[in-house]
C-alpha positions in Angstrom: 16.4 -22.3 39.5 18.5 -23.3 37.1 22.1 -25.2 37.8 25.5 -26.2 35.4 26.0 -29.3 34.0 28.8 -27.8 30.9 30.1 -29.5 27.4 30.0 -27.9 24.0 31.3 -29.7 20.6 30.9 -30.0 17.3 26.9 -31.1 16.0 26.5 -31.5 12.2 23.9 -34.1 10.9 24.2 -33.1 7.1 23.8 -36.6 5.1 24.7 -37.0 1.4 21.9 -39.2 0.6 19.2 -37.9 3.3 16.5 -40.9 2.0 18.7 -43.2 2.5 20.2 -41.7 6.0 16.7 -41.4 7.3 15.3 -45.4 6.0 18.8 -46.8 7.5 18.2 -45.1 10.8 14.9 -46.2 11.2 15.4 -50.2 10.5 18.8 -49.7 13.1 15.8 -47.9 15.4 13.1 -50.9 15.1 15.7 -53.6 15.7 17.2 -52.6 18.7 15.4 -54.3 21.7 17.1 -51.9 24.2 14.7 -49.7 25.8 14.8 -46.2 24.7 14.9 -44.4 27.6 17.9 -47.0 29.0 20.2 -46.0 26.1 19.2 -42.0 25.7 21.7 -41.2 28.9 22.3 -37.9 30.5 26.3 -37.6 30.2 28.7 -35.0 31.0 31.8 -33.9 29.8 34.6 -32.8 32.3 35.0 -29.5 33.9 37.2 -27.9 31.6 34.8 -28.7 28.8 32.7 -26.7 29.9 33.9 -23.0 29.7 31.3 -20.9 27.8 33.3 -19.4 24.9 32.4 -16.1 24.0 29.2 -15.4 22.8 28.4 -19.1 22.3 24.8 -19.8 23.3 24.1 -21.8 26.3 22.2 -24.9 26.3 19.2 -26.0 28.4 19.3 -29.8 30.0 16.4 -31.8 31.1 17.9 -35.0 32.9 15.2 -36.5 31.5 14.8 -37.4 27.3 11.0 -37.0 27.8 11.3 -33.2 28.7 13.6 -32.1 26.1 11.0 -30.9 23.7 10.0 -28.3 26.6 13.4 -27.7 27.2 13.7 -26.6 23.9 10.8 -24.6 23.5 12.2 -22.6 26.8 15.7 -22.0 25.3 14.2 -20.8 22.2 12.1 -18.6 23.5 15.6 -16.6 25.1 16.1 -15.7 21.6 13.0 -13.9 20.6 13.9 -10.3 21.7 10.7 -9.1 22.5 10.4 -12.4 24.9 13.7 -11.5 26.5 12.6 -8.0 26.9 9.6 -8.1 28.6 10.8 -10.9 31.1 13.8 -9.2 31.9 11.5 -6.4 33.4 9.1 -8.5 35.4 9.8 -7.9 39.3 6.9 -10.0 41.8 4.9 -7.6 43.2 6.0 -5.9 46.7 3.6 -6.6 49.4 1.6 -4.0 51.0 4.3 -1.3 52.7 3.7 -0.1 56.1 4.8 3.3 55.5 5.6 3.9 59.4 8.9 1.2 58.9 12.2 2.6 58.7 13.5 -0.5 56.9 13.4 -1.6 53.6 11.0 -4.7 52.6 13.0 -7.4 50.9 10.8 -8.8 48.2 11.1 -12.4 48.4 10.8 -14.5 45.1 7.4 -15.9 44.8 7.0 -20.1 45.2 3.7 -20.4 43.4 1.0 -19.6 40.8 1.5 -18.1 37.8 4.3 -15.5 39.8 6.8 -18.6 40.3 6.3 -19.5 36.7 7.4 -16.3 35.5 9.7 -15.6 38.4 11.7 -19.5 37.0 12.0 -18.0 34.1 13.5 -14.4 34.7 16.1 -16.7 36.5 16.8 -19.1 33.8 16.7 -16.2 31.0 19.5 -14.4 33.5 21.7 -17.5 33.2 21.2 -18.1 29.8 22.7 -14.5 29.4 25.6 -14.4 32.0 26.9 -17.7 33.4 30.1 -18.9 31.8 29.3 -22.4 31.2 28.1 -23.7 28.3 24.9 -25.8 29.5 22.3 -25.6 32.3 20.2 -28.2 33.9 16.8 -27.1 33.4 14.6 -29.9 35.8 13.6 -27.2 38.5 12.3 -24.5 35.6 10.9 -27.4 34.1 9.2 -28.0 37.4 7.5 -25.1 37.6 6.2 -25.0 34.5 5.1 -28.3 34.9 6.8 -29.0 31.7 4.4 -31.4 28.9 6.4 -34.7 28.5 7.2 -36.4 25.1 5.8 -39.5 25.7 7.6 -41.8 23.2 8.1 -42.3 19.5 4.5 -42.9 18.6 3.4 -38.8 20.2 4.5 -36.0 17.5 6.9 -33.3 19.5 4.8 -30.7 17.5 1.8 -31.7 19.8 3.6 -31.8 23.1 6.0 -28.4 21.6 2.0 -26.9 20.8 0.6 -27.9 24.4 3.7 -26.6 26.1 3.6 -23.5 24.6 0.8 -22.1 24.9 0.6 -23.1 28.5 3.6 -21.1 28.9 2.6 -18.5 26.8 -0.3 -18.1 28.7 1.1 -17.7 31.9 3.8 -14.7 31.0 1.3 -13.0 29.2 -1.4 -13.1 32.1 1.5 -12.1 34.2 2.1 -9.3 32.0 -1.0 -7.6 32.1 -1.4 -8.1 35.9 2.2 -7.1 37.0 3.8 -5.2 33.9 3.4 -1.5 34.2 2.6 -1.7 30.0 0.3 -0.6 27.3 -2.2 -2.9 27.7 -2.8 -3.1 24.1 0.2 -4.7 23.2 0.0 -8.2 23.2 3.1 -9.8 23.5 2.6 -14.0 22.5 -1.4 -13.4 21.6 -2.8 -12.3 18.5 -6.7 -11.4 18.2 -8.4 -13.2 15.8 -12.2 -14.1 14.3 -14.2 -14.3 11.4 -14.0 -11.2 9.0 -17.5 -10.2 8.6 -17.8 -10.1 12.7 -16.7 -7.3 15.1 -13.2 -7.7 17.1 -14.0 -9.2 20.1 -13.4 -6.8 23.3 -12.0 -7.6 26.9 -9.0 -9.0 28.2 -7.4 -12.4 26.9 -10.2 -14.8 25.8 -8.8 -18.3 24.5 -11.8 -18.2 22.5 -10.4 -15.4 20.5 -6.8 -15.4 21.5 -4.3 -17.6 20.1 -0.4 -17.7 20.4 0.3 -20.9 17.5 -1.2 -21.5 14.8 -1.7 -25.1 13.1 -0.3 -25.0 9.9 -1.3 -28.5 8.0 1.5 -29.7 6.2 0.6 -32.2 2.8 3.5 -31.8 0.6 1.9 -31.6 -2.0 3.6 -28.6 -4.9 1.2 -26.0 -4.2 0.6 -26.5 -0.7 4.9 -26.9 0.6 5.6 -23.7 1.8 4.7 -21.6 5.1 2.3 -18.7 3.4 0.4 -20.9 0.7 0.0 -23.6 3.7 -1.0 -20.3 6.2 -3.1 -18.7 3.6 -5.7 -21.9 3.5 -5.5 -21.7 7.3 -6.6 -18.9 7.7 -8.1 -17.4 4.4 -9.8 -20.3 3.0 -10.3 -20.2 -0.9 -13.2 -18.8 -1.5 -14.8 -15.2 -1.6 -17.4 -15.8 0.8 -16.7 -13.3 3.5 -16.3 -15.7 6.2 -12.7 -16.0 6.8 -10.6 -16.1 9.8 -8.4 -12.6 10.2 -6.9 -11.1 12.8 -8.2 -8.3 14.5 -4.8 -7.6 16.7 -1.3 -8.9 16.1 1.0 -10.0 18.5 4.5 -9.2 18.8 5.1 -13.0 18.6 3.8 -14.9 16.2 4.5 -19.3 16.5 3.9 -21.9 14.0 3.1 -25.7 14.5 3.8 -27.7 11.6 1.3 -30.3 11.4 2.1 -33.4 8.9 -0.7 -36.0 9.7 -2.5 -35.4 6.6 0.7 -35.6 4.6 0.9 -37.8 1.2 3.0 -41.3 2.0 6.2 -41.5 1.6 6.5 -43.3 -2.5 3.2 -41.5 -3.5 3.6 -40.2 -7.1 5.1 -36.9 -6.0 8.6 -35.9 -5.3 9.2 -35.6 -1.5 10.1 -31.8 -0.8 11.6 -29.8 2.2 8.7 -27.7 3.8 9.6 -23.9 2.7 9.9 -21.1 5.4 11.2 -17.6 4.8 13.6 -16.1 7.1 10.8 -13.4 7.0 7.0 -13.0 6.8 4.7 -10.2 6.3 1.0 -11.1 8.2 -0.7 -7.9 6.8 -2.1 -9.9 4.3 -4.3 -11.8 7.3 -5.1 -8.5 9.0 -8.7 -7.6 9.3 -8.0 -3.8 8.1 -6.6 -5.2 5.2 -9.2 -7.6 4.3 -10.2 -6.6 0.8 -7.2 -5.8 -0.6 -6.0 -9.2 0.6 -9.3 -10.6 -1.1 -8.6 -8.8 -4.1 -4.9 -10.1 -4.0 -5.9 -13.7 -3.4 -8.3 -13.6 -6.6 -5.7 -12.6 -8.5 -3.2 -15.0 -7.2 -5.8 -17.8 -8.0 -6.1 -16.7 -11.7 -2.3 -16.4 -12.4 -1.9 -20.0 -10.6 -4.6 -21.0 -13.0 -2.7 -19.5 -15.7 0.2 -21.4 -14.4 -1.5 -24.9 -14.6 -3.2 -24.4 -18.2 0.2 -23.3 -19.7 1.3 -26.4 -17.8 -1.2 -28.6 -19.6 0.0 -27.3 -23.2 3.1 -28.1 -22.4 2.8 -31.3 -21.0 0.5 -32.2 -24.6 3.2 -30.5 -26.8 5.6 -33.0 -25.0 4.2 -36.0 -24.2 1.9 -38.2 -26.7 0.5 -41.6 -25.1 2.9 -42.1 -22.4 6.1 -41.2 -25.3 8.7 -38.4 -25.1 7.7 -36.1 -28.2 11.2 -34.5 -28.3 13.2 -37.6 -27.4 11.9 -39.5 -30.4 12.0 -36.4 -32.6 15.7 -36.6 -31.9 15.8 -40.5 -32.4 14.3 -39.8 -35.4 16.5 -37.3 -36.7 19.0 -39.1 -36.0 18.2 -42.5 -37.9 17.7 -40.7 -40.8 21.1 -39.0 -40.3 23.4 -41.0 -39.2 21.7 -45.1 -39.1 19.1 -45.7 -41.9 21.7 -47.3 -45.3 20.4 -45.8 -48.6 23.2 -48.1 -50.7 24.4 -45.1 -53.2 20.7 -44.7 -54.4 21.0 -41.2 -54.6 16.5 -41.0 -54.8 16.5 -42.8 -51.0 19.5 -40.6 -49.8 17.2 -37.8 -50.8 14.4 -39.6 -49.2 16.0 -39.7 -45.7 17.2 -36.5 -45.8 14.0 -34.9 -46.7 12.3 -36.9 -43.8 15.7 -35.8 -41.7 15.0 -31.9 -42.2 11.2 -32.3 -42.2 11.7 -34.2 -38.8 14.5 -31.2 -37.9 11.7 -28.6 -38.5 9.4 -29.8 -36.2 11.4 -30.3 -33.5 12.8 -26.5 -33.7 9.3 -25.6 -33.6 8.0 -27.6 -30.6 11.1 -26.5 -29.1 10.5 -23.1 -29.7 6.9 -23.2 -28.7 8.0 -25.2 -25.3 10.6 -22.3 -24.9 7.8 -19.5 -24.9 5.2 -21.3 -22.4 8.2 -22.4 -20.5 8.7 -18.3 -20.4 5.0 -17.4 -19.9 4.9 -19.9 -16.8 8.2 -18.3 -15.3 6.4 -14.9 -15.7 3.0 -15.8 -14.3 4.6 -18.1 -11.4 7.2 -14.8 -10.5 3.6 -12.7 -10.7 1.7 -15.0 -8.6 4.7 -14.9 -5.9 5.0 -11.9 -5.9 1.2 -10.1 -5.8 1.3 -9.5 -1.9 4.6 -7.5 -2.6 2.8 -4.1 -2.2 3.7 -1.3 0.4 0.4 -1.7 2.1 0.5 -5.3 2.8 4.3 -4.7 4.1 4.5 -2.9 7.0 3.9 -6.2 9.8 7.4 -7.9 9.4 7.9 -10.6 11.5 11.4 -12.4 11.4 12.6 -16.1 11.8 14.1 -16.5 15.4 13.4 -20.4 16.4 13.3 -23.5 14.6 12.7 -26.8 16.0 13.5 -29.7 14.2 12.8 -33.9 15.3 14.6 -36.4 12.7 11.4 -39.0 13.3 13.0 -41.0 15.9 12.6 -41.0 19.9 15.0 -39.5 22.2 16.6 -36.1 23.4 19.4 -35.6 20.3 16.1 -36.7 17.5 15.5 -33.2 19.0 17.5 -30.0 18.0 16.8 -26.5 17.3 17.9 -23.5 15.5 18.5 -20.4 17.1 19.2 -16.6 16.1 21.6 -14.6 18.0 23.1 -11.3 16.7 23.0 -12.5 13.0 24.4 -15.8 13.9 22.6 -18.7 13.4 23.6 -21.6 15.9 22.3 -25.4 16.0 21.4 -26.9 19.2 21.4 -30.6 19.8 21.6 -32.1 23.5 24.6 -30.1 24.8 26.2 -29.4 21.6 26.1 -25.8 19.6 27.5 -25.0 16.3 27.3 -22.1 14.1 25.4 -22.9 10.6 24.3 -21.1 7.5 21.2 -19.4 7.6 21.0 -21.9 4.2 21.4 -24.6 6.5 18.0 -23.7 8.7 15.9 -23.0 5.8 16.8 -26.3 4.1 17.2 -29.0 6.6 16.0 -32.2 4.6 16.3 -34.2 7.9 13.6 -36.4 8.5 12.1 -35.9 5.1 10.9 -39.5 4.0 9.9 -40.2 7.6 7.2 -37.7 7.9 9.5 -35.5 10.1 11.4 -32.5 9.8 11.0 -28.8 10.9 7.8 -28.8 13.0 8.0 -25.5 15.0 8.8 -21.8 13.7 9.1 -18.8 16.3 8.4 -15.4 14.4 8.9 -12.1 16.0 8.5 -8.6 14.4 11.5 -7.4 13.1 13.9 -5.2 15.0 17.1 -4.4 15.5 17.9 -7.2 18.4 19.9 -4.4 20.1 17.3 -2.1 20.4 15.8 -4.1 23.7 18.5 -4.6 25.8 16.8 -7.0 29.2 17.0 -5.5 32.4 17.7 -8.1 34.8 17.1 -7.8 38.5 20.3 -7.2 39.7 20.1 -9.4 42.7 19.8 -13.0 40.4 23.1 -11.2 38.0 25.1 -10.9 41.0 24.3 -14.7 42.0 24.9 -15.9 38.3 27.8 -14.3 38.5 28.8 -15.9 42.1 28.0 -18.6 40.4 30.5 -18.3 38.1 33.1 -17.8 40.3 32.3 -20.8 41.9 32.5 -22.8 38.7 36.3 -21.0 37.8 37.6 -21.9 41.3 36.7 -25.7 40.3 38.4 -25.4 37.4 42.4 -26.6 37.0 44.4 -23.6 37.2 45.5 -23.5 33.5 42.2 -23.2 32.4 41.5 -20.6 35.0 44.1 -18.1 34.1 43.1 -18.1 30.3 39.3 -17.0 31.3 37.9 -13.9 31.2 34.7 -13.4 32.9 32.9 -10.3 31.3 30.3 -10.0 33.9 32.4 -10.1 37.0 32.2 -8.1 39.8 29.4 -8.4 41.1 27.3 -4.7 41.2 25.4 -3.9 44.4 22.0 -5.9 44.9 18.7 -4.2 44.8 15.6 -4.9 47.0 15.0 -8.6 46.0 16.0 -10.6 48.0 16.9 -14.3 47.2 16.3 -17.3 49.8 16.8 -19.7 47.3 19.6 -22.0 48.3 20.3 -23.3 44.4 21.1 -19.2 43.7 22.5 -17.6 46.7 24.0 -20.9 47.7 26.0 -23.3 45.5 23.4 -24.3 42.4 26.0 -25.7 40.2 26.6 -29.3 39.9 30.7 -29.3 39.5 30.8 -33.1 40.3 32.1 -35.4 37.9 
């Protein structure tokens, strides 16, 4: 399903001045009178470039720029554990066995419906894990999952990333429930949701009450720039009404669209800010057994954020008078008398001016002071406010950052990248390059800021030790990755072949799947140059 098309190198695109970074690359963008598409080419590097090293992640190719968003999406979703997991034990179901038959039935992979889909991506998941080169051409998984397309620059890759998604999402977790011998109560992408004052919902998955992303509107705004405030009017809106969205059920997966249509423009009289996501979440707040408590928590968040703005107010009076610094003239002031206003040797002016001088000196130590104390009170009621959900029974649903996907406002497959998580290590993926980065470095991108781009997918999963689920991968698609692999070293130059080390080599004995897929059992990998 999947075949090799290998480079790795170095991907940073930190900027000193990211406003300036972003405007220049835009004009350079609208100038050029050379079709996108033309210019966005599918190169590779040579053979020997393209030896997986270590533990480096593998990336996922589209040949084409308009499927790299689903491509993205697809690799990302290697790295949620639970995802992993749960594929690694799906197995097509046998056909009926005529228990009269000596032989053995080989199970042959399925070629449609939603079987194939989930079938395409046991394989790629496998390759992702074992092959030894450090990039994949994803078109035939793509082609089974009839992959969403990125149009061009004027369709957000949140939309097509949303559409994509949940279409996939959709599939493994029907899949699941059909195939997966599994406590049907666990719901791997899809979390139960519905009003608060209403009964769960009952039955199996229902779009109407199941959803796997939720639409997070993104404004940009200072009390609305951050993940949990934004997710909190989502789905708790202000107000003690009793009609609410909740959810009844959590998922073991939890994803986030970021949606910036409604954001303030870009020289509005606000200071542009990087959208704020924890590395970790807690959703008991929005769980349906925890509704009042939440309610009560959310009333008392409002009144210390009241708090906040009133002390906010004072200050702003106590420092500002018609459009004028207070303290900045105080000082001016001060120092006229002091150092600038002549007095001649008339000892009753000198006295003057330095009377006004420490009159003017006193004031100023008292607004000072008084700024210093509400500067304190708002540092205390703000620390308060973020902090109210921090209680043991809205802490026990931890959900952890595993995928980010970023677009830097422009058209093409490297204005798309990700972030990934794997074993502690955070890694950025952009076209065929990977580089390990600071967890720092995912949480505050500021690409694409002042062209209404940025971040604009988030992957949660609940927190566990990533080693806890180790996949369980049919052994018949190992054994061909690692054919595979053997292929791809005997096409290497023989210096570089005697300095690898294949970790997954031999193969171990196949199992009762059998593969008639010529692109596995056959030679899938692309070695031409």
């Amino acid at each position: 399903m999947v075949s090799s098309n290998a480079a790795i190198g170095p991907a940073n695109e930190q900027a000193a001045d990211v406003h300036n970074d972003d405007m220049r690359r835009a004009i350079e963008a609208s100038l050029s009178m050379t079709n996108e598409m033309t210019i966005d080419t599918y190169d590779e590097l040579p053979l020997e470039q393209r030896v997986r090293q270590g533990d480096c992640p593998v990336t996922l190719r589209p040949t084409q720029a308009s499927r790299v968003c689903a491509a993205l999406i697809t690799h990302g979703l290697f790295f949620v554990p639970q995802v992993r997991y749960w594929i690694s034990l799906y197995r097509p179901l046998p056909p009926q066995i005529d228990e009269s038959e000596d032989e053995p039935i080989e199970i042959l992979p399925p070629q449609e419906g939603i079987a194939y889909v989930v079938w395409s991506l046991v394989e790629t998941f496998v390759n992702m894990d074992l092959a030894r080169t450090t990039e994949l051409n994803v078109d035939r998984a793509l082609d089974a999952f009839d992959a969403t397309l990125w149009s061009g620059a004027g369709e957000q890759p949140g939309d097509v990333a949303y559409h994509f998604y949940n279409k996939l999402a959709w599939a493994v977790e029907t899949a699941m429930l059909e195939d997966l011998d599994r406590d049907k109560d666990t719901r791997l992408f899809h979390f139960r949701y519905g009003l608060s004052d209403t009964d769960a919902p009952t039955g199996p998955l229902d779009k109407r009450s199941d959803m796997s992303v939720v639409k997070v509107a993104v404004r940009g705004t200072p009390d609305a720039n951050d993940l949990l405030s934004c997710l909190s009017l989502e789905l708790s809106p202000i107000g003690d009404t009793g009609h609410h969205q909740v959810i009844f059920q959590p998922s073991e997966v939890v994803a986030f669209q970021l949606v910036r249509d409604g954001m303030l423009p870009s020289g509005s009289n606000h200071e542009r800010r990087t959208f704020a996501f924890p590395n970790h979440v807690y959703l008991d707040q929005f769980l349906q057994e925890n509704a009042k408590l939440a309610s009560d928590k959310r009333r008392l968040q409002r009144e210390l954020y009241a708090q906040v703005d009133e002390l906010k107010e004072r200050r702003r009076h106590l420092n500002w008078n018609e459009g004028r610094n207070v303290l900045n003239d105080l000082r001016s002031s001060i120092h006229y008398y002091e150092n600038i206003a002549e007095h001649n040797d008339d000892e009753t002016r000198k006295a003057h001016l330095q009377d006004m001088a420490t009159k003017l000196q006193a004031i100023l130590v008292r607004v000072e002071r008084e700024i210093r104390i509400l500067d304190d009170q708002i540092a205390k009621a703000q620390i308060s406010a973020a902090s109210v959900y921090d209680c043991p029974e809205l802490q026990k649903h931890r959900y952890d950052l595993r995928v980010v996907l970023v677009h830097d406002g422009l058209y093409g497959r490297s204005h798309l990248y990700s972030y990934v998580k794997q074993r502690d290590k955070w890694w950025k993926i952009v076209d065929y390059s990977t580089l390990e980065v600071s967890e720092e470095t995912v949480l505050h991108d500021p690409i694409g800021l002042h062209l209404n781009a940025g971040p604009f997918f988030l992957i949660y999963s609940r927190a566990i030790p990533e080693e806890s689920l180790r996949p369980d991968w049919p052994e018949n698609v190992k054994n061909s990755v690692k054919h595979n692999n053997a292929l791809f070293f005997s096409s290497l130059p023989p210096e570089v072949a005697n300095d690898i080390e294949d970790p997954n080599s031999p193969p171990t004995s196949p199992m009762a799947y059998a593969v008639e897929d010529p692109e596995l059992e056959g030679e899938p990998m692309d070695l031409s140059n």
